[in-house]
C-alpha positions as CSV (number, residue, x, y, z in Angstrom):
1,X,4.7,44.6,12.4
2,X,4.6,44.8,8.6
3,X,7.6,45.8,6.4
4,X,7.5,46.8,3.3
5,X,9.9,44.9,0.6
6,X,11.8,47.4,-1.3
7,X,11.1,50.3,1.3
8,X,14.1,52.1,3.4
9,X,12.3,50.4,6.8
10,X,13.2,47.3,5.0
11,X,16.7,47.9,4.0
12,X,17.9,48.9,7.6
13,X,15.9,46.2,9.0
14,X,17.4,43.8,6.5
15,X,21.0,44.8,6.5
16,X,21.1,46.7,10.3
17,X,22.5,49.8,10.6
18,X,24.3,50.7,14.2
19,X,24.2,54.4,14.8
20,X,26.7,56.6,17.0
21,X,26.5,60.4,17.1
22,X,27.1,61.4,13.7
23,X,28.5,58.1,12.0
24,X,26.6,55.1,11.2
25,X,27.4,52.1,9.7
26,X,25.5,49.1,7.3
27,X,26.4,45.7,7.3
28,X,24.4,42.6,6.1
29,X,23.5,40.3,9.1
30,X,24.1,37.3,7.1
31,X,28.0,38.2,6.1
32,X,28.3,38.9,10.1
33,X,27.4,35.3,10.3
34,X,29.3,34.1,7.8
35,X,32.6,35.8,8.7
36,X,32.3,34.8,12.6
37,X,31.8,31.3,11.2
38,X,34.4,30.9,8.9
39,X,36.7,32.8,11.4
40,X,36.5,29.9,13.9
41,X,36.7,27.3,11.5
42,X,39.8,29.0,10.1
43,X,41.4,28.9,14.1
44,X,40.3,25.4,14.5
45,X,42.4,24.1,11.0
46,X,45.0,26.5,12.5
47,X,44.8,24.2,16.1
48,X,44.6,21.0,14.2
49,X,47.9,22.0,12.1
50,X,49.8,23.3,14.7
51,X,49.3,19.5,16.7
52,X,50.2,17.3,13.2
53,X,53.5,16.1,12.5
54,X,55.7,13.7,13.9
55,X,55.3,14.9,17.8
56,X,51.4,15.5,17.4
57,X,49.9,16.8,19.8
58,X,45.8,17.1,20.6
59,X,44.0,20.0,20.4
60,X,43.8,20.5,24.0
61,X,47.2,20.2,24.1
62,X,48.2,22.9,21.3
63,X,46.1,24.8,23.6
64,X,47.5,24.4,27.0
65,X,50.5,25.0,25.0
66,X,49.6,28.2,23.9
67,X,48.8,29.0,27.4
68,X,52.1,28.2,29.0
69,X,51.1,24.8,30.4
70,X,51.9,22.6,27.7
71,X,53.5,18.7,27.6
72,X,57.4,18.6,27.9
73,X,59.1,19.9,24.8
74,X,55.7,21.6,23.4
75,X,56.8,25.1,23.5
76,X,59.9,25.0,21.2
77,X,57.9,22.4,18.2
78,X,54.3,24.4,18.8
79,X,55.8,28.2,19.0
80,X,59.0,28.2,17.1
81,X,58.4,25.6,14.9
82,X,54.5,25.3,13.5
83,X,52.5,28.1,15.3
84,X,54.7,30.9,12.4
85,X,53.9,28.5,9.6
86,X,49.9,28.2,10.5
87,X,49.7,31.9,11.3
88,X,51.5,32.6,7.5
89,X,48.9,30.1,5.8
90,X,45.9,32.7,7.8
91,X,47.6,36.0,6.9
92,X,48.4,35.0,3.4
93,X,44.9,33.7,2.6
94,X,43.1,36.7,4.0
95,X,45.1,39.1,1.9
96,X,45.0,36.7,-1.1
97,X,41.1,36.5,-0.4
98,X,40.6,40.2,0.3
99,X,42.5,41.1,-2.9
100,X,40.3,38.6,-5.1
101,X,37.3,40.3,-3.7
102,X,38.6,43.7,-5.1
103,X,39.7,42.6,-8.2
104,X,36.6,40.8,-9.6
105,X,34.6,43.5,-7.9
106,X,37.2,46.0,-10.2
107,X,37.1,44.2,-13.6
108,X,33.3,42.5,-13.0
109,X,34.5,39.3,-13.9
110,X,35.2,36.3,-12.0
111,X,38.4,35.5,-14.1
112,X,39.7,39.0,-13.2
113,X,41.8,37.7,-9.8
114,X,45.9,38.5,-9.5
115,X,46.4,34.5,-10.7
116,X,44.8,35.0,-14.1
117,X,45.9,39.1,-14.8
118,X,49.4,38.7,-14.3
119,X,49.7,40.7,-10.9
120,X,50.5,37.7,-8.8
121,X,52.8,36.4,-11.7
122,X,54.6,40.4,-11.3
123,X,55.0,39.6,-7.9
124,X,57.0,36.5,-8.1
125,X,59.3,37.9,-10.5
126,X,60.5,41.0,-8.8
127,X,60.6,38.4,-5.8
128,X,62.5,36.1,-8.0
129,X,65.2,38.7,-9.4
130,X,66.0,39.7,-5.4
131,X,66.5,36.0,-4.9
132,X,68.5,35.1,-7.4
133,X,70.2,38.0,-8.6
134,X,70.6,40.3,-5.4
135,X,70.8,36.3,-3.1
136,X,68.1,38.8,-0.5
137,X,66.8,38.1,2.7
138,X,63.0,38.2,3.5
139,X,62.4,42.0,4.0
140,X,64.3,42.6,0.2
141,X,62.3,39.7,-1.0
142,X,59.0,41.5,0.0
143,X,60.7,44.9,-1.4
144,X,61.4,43.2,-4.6
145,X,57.7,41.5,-4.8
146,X,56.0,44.7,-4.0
147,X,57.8,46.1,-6.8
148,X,57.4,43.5,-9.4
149,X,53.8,43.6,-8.9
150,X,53.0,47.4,-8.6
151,X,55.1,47.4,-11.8
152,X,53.2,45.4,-13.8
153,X,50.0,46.9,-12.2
154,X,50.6,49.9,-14.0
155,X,52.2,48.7,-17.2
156,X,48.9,46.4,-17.5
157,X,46.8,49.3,-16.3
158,X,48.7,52.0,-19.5
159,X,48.4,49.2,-21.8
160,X,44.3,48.9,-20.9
161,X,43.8,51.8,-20.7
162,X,41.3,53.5,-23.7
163,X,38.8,56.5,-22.4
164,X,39.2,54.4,-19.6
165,X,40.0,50.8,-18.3
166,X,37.3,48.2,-19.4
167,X,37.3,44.7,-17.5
168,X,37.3,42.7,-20.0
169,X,40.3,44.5,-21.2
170,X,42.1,44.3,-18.2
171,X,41.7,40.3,-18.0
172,X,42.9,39.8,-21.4
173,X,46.0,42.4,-21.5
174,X,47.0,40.9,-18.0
175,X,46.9,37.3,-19.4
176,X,49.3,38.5,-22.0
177,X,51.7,39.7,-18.9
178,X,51.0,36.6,-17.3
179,X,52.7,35.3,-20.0
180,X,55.4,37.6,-20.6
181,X,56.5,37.2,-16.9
182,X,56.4,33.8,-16.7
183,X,58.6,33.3,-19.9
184,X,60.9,36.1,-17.9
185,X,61.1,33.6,-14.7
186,X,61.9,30.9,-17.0
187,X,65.0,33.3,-18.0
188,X,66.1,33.7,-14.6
189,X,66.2,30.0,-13.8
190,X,68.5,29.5,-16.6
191,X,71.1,31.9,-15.7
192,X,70.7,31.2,-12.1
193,X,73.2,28.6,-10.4
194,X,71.4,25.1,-8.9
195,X,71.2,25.9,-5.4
196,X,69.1,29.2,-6.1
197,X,67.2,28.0,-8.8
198,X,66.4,24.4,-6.5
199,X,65.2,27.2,-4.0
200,X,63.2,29.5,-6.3
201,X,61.4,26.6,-7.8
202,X,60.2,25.2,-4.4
203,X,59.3,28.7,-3.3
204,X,57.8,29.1,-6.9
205,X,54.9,26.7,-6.2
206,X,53.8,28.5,-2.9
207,X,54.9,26.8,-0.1
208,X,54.6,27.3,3.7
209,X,57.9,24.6,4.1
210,X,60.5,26.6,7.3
211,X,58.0,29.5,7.7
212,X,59.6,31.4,10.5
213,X,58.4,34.6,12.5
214,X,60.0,37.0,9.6
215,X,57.4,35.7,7.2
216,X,54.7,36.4,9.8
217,X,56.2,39.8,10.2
218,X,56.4,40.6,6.6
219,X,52.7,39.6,6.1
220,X,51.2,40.5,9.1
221,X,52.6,44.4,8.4
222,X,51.4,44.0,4.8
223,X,48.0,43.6,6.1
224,X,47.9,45.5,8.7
225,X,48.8,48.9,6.4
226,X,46.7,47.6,3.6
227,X,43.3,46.0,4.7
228,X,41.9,49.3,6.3
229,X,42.6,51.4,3.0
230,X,40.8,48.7,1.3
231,X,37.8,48.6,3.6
232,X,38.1,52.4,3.4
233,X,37.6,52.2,-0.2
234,X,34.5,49.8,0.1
235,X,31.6,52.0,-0.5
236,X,33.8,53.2,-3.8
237,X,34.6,49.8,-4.7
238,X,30.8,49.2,-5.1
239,X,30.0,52.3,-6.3
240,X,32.2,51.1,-9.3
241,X,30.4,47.9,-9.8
242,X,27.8,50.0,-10.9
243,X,29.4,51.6,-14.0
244,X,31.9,54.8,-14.1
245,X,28.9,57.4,-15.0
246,X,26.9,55.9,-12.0
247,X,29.7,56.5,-9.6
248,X,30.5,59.6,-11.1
249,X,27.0,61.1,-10.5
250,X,26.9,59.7,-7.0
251,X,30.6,61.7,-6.2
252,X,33.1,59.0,-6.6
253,X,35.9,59.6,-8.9
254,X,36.3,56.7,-11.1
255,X,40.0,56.5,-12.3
256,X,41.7,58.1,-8.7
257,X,39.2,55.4,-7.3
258,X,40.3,52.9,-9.4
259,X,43.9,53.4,-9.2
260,X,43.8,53.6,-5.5
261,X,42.0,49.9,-5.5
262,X,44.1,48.4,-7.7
263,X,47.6,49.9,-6.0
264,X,46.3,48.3,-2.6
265,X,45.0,45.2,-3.7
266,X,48.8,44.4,-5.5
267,X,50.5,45.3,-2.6
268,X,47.9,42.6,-0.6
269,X,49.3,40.4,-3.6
270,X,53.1,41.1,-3.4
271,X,52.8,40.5,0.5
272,X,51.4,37.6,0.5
273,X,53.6,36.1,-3.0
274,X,56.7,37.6,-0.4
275,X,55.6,35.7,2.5
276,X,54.8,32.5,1.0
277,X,55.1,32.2,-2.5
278,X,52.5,32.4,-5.2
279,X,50.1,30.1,-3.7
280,X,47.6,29.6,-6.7
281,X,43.9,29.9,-7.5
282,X,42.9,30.6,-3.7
283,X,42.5,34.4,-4.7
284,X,39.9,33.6,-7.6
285,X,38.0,31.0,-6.2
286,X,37.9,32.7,-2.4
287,X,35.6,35.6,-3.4
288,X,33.0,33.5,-5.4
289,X,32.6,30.8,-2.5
290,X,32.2,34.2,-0.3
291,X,29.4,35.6,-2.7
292,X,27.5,32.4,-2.6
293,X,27.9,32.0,1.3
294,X,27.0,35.4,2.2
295,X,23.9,35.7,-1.1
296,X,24.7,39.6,-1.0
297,X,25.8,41.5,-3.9
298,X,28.9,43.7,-3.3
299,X,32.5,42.9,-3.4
300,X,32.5,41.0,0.0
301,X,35.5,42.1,0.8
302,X,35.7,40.2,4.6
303,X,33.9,37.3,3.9
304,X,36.2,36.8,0.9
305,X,39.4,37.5,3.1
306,X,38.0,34.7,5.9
307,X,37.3,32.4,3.0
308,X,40.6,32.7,1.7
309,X,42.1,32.5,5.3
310,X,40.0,28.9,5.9
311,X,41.4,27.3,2.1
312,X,44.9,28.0,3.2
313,X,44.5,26.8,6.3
314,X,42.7,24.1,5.4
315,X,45.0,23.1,2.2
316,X,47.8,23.4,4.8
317,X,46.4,20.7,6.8
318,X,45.2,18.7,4.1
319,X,49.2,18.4,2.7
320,X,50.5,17.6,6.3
321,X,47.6,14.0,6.7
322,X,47.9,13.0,3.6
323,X,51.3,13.0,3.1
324,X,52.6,12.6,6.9
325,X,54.7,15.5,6.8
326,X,55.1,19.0,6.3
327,X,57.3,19.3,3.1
328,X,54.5,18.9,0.5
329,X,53.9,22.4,-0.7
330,X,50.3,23.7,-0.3
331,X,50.1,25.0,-3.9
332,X,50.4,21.6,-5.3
333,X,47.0,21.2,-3.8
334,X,45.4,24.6,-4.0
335,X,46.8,24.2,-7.7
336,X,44.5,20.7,-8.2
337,X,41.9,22.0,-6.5
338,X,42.2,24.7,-8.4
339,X,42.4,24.0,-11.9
340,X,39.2,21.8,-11.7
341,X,37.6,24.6,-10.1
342,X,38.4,27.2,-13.3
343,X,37.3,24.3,-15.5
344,X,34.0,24.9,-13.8
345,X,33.8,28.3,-13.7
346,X,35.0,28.7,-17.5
347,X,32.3,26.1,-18.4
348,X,29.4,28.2,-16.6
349,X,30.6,31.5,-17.9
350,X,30.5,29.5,-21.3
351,X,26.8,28.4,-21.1
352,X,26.1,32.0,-19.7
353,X,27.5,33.7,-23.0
354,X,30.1,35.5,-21.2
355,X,32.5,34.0,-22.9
């Protein structure tokens, strides 16, 4: 049978749409794909991790161990030891993926993630001044981060803010609390004594180093109350893509809309900066390697979140062969792999004119 390009038939046979009584939801067969496929690439880094180190184990093993039916001595290094740092690398890349996603898809700019418009940097403050001034454990540490970054959400947000909040103008007045905050940090290293401020700068680079079951608490919660208000928010978040008037006219309210957004998608931020350090670049580049996966327009909110998932992961992995142990912090890495990678991008927004 025929079908029409550009007709509805073609949309629903193109995109699918599963019906039940009086809901229905859309979805693009291709991101189904994509998602399932980075998913189980994500688990497999997460086996491989778990069995590096000193006492590696196969993958076979990992997963007899897992089961209950592991080699001698398995249980304590595979559950207590690796399987909380592997499951914080996963939890923090999907929220730092999924809050990319929201925040490109916000300001319409692939520059716009939480490492370039000073919400990440917010988080690591307020996570830095529970540190090292109130010496806090990990559930005031992901207080303090959530904090910090909702904080300078809305002080960038005020400052932005003219008959509304442009993109452009987002980027460029959170660059300038990017570096604010990071002049702030500086401060707090100073006045800090040697055994905090040794501490904060390891922590500072985003690290997954002693990752315990807290951590995976902390971020595992943050995700768990955040990621369904975000996919909640999906059809608004692309209604916005389209322009303010257009969403207006189809009934979303731009500004509530757009508070709501940016509110969940810092506190997706501060969780993961609380649970592992600002681990950087992984939130801007995870969204755009989503896009070009997946070839569908919209935010991609769960392909970007899987992506994001898979770097960490994979970063994580990377650090522990290569170096032969676990102490290397994963942002040195996701921070090389990075920078070339904004090179790039700033290069093709260049020859674009977008910049």
């Amino acid at each position: 049978m025929s079908v029409i390009e550009g007709s509805p038939r073609h949309t629903l046979v193109r995109r699918g749409l599963l019906r039940t009584g009086r809901w229905s939801l859309r979805y693009e067969p291709r991101a189904l794909l994509v998602c399932a496929g980075l998913a189980v690439l994500a688990a497999c880094a997460t086996v491989l991790a778990v069995g590096t180190g000193t006492y590696a184990l196969s993958p076979v093993e990992v997963l007899r161990t897992f089961a209950g039916d592991g080699p001698p001595g398995a249980d304590f290094i595979v559950l207590d030891l690796r399987l909380p740092r592997a499951l914080v690398a996963l939890l923090v890349g999907f929220g730092m993926g999924m809050a990319g996603a929201v925040f490109q898809s916000l300001t319409r700019n692939p520059l716009g993630s939480p490492d370039i418009t000073g919400f990440g940097n917010g988080a690591s403050a307020g996570a830095l001044v529970a540190i090292i001034l109130f010496d806090a454990g990990d559930a005031q540490t992901a207080v303090g981060a959530v904090c910090g970054g909702l904080a300078t959400a809305a002080a960038v947000y005020l400052l932005a803010w003219k008959r509304g909040v442009h993109g452009y103008r987002l980027v460029l007045v959170g660059i300038g609390a990017s570096a604010v905050l990071g002049s702030a940090t500086s401060f707090l290293y100073v006045r800090a004594d040697i055994g905090k401020a040794a501490q904060a700068a390891s922590w500072m680079i985003g690290s997954l180093n002693s990752r315990d079951w807290g951590d995976v608490r902390i971020a595992a919660l943050g995700l768990a109350v955040l990621v369904p208000v975000v996919l909640a928010c999906a059809r608004r978040l692309t209604m916005l893509e389209m322009g303010d008037d257009t969403a207006a006219a189809l009934g979303v309210p731009p500004e509530r809309s757009r508070l709501v957004l940016l509110a969940t998608g810092t506190g997706l931020t501060a969780m993961a900066v609380a649970a592992s350090g600002p681990i950087p670049f992984v939130a801007m580049a995870a969204p755009q390697l989503a896009h070009r996966m997946t070839r569908s327009a919209g935010p991609n909110l769960l392909p970007a979140a899987w992506t994001g998932a898979l770097l960490v992961s994979a970063a994580d992995l990377v650090t522990q062969r290569v170096t032969g142990s676990a102490l290397m912090p994963v942002g040195v890495l996701t921070g090389v792999a990075g920078g070339a990678y904004l090179a790039w991008l700033l290069r093709r927004e260049r020859r674009g004119g977008r910049v």
